[in-house]
PyMOL Python script that loads the backbone (N, CA, C, O; Angstrom):
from pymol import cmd

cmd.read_pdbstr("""\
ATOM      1  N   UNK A   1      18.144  -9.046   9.837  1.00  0.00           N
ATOM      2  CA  UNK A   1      19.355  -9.539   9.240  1.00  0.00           C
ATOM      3  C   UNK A   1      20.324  -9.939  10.359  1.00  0.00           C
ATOM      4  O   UNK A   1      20.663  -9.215  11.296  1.00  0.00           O
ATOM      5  N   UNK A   2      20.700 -11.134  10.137  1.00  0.00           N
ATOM      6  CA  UNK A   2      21.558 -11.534  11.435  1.00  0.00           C
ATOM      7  C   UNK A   2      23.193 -11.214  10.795  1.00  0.00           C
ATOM      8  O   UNK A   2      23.695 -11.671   9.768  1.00  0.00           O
ATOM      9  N   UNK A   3      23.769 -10.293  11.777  1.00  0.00           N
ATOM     10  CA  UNK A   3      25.186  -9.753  11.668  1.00  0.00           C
ATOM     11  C   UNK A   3      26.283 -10.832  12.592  1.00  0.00           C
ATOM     12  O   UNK A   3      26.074 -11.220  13.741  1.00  0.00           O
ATOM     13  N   UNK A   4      27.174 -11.085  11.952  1.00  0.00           N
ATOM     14  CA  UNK A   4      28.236 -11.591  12.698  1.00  0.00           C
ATOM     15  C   UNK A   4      29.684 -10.722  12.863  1.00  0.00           C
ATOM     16  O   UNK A   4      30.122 -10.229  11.824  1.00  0.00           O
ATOM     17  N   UNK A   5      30.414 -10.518  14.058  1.00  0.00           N
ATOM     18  CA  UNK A   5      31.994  -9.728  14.149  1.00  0.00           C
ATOM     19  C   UNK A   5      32.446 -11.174  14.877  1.00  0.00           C
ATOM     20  O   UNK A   5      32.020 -12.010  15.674  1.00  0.00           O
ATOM     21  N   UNK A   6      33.686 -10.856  13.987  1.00  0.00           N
ATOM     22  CA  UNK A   6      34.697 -11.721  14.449  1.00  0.00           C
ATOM     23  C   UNK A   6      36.340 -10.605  14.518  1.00  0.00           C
ATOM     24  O   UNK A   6      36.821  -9.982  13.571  1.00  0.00           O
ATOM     25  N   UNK A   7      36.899 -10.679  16.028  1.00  0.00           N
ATOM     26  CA  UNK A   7      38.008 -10.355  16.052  1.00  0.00           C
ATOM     27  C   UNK A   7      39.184 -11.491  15.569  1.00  0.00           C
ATOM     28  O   UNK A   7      39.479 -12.552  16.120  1.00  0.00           O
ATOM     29  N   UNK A   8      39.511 -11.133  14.851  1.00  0.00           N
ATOM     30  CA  UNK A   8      40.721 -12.005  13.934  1.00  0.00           C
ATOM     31  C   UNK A   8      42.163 -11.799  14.102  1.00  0.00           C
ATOM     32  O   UNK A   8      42.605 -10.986  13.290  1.00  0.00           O
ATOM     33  N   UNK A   9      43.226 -12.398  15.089  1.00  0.00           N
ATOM     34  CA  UNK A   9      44.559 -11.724  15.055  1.00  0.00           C
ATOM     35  C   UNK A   9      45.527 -11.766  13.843  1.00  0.00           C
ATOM     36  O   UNK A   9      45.494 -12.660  12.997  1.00  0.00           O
ATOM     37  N   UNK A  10      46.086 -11.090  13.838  1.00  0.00           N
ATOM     38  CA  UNK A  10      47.436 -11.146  12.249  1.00  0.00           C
ATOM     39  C   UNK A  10      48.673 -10.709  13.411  1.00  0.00           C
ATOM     40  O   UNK A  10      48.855  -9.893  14.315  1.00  0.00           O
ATOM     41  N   UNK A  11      49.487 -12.028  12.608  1.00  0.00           N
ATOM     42  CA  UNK A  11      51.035 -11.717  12.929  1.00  0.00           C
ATOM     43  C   UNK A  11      51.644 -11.052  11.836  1.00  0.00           C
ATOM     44  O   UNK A  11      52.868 -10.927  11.887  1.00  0.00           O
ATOM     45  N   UNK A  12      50.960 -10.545  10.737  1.00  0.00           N
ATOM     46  CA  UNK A  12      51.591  -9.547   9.785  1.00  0.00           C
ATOM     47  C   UNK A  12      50.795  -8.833   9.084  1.00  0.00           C
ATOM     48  O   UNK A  12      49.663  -8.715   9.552  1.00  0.00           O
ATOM     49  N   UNK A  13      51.089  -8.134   7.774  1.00  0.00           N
ATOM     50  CA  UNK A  13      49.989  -7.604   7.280  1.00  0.00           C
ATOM     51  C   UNK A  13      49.273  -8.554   6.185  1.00  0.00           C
ATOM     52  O   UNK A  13      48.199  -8.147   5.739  1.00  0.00           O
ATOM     53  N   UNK A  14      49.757  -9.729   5.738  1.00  0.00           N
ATOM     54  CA  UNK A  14      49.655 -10.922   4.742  1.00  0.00           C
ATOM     55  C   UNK A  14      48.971 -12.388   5.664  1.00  0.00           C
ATOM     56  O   UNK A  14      48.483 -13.447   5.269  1.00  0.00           O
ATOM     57  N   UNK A  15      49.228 -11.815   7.047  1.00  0.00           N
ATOM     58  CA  UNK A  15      49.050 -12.898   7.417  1.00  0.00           C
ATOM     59  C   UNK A  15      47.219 -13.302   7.376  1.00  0.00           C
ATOM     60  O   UNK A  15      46.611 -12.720   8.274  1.00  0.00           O
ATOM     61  N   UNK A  16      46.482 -14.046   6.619  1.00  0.00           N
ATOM     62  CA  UNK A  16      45.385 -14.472   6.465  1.00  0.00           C
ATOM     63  C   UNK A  16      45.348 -16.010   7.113  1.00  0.00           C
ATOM     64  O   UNK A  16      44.654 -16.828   6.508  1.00  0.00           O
ATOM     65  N   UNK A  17      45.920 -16.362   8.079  1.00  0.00           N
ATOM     66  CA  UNK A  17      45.443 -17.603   8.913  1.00  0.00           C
ATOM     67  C   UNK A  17      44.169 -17.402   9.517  1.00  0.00           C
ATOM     68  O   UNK A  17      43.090 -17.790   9.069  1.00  0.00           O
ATOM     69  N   UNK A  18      44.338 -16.880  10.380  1.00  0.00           N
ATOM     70  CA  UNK A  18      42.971 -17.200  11.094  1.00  0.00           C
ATOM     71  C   UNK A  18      41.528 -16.870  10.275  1.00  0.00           C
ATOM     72  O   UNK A  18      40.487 -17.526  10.306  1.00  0.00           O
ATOM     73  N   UNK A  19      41.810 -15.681   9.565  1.00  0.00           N
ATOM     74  CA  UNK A  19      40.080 -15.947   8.608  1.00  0.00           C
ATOM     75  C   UNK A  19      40.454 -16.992   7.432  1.00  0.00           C
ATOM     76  O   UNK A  19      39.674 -16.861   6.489  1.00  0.00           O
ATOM     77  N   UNK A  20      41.041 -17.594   7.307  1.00  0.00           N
ATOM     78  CA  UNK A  20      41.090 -18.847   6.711  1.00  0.00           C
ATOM     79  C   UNK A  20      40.747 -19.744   7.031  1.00  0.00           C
ATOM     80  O   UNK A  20      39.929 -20.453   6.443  1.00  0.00           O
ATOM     81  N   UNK A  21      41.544 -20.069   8.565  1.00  0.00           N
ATOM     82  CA  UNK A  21      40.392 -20.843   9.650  1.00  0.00           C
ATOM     83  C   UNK A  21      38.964 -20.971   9.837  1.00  0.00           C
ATOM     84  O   UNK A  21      38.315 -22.017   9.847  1.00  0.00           O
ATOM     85  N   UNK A  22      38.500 -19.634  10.005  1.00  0.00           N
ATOM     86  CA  UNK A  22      37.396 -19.312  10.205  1.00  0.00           C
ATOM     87  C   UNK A  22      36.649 -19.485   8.604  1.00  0.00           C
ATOM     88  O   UNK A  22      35.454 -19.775   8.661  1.00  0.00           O
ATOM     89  N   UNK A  23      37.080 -19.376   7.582  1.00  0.00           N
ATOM     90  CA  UNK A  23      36.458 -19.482   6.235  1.00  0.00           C
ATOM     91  C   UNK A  23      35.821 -21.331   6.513  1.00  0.00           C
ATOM     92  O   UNK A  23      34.728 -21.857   6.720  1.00  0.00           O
ATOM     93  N   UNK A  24      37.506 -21.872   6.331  1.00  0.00           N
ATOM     94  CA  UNK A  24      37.832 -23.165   6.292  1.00  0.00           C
ATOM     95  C   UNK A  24      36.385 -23.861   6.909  1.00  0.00           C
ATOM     96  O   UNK A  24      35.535 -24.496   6.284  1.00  0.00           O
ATOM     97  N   UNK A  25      36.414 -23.582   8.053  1.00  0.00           N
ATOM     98  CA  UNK A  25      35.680 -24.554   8.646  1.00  0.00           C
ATOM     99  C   UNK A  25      34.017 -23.926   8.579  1.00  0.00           C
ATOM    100  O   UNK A  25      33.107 -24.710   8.852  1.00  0.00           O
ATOM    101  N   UNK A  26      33.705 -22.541   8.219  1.00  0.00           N
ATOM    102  CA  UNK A  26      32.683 -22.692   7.781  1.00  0.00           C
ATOM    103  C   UNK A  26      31.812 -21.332   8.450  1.00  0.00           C
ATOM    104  O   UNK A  26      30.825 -20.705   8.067  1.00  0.00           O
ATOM    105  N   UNK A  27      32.694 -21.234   9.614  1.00  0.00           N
ATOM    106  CA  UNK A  27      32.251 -19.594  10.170  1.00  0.00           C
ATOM    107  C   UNK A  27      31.378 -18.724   9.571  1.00  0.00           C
ATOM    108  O   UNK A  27      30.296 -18.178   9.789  1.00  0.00           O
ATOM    109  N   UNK A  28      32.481 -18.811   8.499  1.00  0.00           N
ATOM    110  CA  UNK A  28      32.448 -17.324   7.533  1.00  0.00           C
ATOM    111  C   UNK A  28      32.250 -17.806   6.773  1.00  0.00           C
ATOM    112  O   UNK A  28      32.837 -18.863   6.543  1.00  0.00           O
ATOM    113  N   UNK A  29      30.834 -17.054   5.531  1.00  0.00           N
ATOM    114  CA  UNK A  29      31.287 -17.603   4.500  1.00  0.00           C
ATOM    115  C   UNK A  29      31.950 -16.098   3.238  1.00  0.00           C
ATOM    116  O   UNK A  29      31.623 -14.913   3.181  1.00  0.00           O
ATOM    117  N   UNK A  30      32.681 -16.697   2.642  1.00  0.00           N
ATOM    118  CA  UNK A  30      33.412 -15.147   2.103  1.00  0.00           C
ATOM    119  C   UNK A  30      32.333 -14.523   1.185  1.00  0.00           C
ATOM    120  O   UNK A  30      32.310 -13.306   1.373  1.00  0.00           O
ATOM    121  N   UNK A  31      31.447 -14.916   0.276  1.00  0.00           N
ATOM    122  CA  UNK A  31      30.258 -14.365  -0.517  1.00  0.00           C
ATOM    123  C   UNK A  31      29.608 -13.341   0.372  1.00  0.00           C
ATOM    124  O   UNK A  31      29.094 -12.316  -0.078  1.00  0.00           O
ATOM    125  N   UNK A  32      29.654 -13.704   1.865  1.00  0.00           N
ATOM    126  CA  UNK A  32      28.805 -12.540   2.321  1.00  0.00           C
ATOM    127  C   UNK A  32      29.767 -11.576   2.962  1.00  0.00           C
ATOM    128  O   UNK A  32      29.431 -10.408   3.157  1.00  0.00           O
ATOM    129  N   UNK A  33      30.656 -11.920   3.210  1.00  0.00           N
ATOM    130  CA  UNK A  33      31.488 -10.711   3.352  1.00  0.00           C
ATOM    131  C   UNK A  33      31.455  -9.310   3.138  1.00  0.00           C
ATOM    132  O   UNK A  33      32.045  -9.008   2.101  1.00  0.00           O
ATOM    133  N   UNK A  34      30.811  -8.023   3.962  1.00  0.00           N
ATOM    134  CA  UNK A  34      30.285  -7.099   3.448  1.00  0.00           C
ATOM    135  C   UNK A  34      31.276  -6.145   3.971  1.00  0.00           C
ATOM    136  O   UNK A  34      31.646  -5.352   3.105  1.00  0.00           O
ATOM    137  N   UNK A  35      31.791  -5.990   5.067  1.00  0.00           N
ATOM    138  CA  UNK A  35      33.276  -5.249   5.034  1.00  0.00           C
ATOM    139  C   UNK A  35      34.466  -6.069   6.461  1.00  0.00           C
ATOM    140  O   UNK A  35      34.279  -6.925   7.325  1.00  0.00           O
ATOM    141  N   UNK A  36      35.527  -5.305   6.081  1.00  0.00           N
ATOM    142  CA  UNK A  36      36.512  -5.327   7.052  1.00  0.00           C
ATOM    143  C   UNK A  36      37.292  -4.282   7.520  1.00  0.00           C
ATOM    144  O   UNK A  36      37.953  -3.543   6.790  1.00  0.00           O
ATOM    145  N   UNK A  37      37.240  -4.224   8.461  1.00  0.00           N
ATOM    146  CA  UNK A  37      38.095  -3.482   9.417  1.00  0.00           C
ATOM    147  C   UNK A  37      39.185  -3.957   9.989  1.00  0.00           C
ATOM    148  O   UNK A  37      39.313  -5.023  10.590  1.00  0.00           O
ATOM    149  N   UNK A  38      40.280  -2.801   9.700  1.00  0.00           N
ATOM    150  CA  UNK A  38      41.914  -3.344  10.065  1.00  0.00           C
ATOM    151  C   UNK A  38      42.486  -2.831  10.732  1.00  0.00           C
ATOM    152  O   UNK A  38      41.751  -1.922  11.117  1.00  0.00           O
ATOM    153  N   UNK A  39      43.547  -2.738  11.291  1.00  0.00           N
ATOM    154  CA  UNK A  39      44.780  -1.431  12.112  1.00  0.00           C
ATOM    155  C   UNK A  39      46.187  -2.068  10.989  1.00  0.00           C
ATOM    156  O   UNK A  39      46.567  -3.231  10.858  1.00  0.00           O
ATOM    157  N   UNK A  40      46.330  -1.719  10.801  1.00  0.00           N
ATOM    158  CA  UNK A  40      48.019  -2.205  10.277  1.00  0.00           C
ATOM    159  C   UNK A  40      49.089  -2.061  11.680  1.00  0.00           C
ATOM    160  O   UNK A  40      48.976  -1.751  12.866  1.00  0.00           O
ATOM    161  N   UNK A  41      49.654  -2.286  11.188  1.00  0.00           N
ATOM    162  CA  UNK A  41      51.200  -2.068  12.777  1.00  0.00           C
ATOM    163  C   UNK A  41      52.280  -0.867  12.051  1.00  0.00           C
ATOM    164  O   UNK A  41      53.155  -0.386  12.771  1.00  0.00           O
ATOM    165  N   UNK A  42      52.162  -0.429  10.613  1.00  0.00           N
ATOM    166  CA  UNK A  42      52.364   0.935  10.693  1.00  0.00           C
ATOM    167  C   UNK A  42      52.173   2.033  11.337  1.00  0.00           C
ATOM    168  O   UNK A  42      51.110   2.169  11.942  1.00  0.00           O
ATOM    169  N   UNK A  43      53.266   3.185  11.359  1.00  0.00           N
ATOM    170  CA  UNK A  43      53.134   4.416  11.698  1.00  0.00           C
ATOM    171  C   UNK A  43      52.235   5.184  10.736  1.00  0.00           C
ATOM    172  O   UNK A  43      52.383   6.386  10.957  1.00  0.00           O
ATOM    173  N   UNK A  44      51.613   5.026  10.037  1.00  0.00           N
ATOM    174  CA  UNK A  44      50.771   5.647   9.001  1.00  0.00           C
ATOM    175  C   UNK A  44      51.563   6.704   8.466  1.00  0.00           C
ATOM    176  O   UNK A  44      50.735   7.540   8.103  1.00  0.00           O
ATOM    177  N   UNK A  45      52.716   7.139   8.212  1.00  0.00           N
ATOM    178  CA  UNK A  45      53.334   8.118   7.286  1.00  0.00           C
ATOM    179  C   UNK A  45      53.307   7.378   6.107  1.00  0.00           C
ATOM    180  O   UNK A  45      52.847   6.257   5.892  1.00  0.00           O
ATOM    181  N   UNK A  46      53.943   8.280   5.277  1.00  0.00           N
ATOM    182  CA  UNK A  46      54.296   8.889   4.273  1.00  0.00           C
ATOM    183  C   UNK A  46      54.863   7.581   3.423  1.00  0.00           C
ATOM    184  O   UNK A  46      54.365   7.256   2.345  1.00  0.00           O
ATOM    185  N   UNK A  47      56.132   6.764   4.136  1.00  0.00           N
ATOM    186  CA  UNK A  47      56.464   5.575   3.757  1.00  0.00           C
ATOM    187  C   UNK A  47      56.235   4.759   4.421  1.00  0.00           C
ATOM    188  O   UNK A  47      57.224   4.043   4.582  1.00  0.00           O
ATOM    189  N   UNK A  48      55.048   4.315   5.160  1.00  0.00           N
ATOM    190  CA  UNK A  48      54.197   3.207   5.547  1.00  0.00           C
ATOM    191  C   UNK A  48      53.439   2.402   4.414  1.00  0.00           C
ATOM    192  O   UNK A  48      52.460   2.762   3.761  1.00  0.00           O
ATOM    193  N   UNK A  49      54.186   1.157   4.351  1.00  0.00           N
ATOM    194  CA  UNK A  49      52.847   0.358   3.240  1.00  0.00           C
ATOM    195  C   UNK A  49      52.232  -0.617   3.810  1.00  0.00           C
ATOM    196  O   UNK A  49      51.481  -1.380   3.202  1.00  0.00           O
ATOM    197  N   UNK A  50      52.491  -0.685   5.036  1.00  0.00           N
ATOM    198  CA  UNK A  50      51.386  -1.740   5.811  1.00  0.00           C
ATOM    199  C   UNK A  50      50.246  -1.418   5.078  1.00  0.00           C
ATOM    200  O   UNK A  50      50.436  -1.841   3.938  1.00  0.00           O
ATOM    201  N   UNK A  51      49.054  -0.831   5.168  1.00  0.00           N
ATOM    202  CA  UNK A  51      47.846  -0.862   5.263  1.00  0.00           C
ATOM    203  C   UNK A  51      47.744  -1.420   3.948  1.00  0.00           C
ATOM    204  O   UNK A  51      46.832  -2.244   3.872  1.00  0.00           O
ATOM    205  N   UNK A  52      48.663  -1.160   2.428  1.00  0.00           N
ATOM    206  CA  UNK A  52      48.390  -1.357   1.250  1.00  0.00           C
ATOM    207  C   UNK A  52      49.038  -3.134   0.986  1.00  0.00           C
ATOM    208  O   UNK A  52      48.770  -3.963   0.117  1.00  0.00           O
ATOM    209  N   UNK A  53      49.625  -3.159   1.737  1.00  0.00           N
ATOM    210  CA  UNK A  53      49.802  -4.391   1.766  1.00  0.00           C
ATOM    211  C   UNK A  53      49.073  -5.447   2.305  1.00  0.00           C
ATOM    212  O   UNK A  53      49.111  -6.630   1.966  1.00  0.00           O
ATOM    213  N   UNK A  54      48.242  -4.791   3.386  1.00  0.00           N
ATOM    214  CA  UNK A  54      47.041  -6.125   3.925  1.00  0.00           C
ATOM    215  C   UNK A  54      46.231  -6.145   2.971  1.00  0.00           C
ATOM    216  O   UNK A  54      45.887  -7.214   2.467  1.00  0.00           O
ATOM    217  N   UNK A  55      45.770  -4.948   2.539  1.00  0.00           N
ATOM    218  CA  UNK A  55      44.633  -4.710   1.355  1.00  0.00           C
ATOM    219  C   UNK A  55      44.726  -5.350   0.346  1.00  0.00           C
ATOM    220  O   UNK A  55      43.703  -5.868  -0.102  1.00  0.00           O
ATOM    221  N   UNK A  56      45.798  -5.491  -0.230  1.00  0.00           N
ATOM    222  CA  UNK A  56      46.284  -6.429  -1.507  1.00  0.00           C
ATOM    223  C   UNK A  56      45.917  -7.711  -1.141  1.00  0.00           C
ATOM    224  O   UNK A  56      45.272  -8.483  -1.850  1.00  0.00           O
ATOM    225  N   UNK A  57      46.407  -7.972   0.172  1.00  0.00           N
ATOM    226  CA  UNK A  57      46.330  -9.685   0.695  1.00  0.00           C
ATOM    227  C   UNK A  57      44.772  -9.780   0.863  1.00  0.00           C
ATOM    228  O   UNK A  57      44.239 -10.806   0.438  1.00  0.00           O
ATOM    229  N   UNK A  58      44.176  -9.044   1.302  1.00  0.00           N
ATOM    230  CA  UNK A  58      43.027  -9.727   1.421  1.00  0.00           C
ATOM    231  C   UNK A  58      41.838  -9.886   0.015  1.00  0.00           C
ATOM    232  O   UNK A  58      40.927 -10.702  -0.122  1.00  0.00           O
ATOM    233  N   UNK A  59      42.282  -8.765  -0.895  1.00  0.00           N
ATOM    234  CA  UNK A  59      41.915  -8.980  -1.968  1.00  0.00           C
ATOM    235  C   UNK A  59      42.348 -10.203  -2.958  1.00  0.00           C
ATOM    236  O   UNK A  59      41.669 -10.729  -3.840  1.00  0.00           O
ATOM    237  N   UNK A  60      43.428 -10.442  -2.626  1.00  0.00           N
ATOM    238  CA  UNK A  60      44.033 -11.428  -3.310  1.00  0.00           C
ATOM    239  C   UNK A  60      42.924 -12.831  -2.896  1.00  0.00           C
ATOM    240  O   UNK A  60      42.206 -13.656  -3.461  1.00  0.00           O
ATOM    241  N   UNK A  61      43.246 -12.535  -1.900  1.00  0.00           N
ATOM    242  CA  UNK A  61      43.062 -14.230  -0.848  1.00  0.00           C
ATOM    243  C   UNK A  61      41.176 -14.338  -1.196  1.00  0.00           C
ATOM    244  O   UNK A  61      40.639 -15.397  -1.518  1.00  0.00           O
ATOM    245  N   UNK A  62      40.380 -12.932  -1.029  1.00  0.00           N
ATOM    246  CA  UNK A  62      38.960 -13.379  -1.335  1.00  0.00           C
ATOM    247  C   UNK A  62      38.672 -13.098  -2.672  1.00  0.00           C
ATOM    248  O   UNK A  62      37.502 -13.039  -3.050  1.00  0.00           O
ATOM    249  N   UNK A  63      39.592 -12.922  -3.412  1.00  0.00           N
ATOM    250  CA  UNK A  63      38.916 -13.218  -5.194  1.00  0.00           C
ATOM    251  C   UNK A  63      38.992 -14.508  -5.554  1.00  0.00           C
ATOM    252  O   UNK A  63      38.286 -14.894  -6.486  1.00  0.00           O
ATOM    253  N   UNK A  64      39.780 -15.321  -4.946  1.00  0.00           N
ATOM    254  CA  UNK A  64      39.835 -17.039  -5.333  1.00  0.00           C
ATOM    255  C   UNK A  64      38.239 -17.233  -4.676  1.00  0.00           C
ATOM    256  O   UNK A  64      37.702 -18.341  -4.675  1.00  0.00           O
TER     257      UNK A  64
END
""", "prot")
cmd.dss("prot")
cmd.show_as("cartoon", "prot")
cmd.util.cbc("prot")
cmd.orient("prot")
């Protein structure tokens, strides 16, 4: 099975440019998409919603 990693930068937690890029032109295709790995730029407490907020975005962005 041939595996592909791609390091992807975000200027936020919504920000989905560059794997869009990378969708866009053909890189990636999102059907095979089998996981992702993130850091948020949260402190991970208590009232941190970074992480739930990329999560939303990227769910959002690969159910279309």
């Amino acid at each position: 099975m041939k595996v592909g990693i791609f390091k992807v930068p975000q200027n936020s937690p919504d920000d989905l440019t560059a794997l869009d890029d990378l969708i866009q032109s053909g890189k990636i295709d999102p059907a095979k998409i089998v996981a992702i790995l993130g850091k948020a730029e949260g402190n991970g407490r208590v009232n941190d919603f970074t992480r739930g907020f990329a999560v939303q975005s990227l769910q959002n962005y690969l159910a279309a």
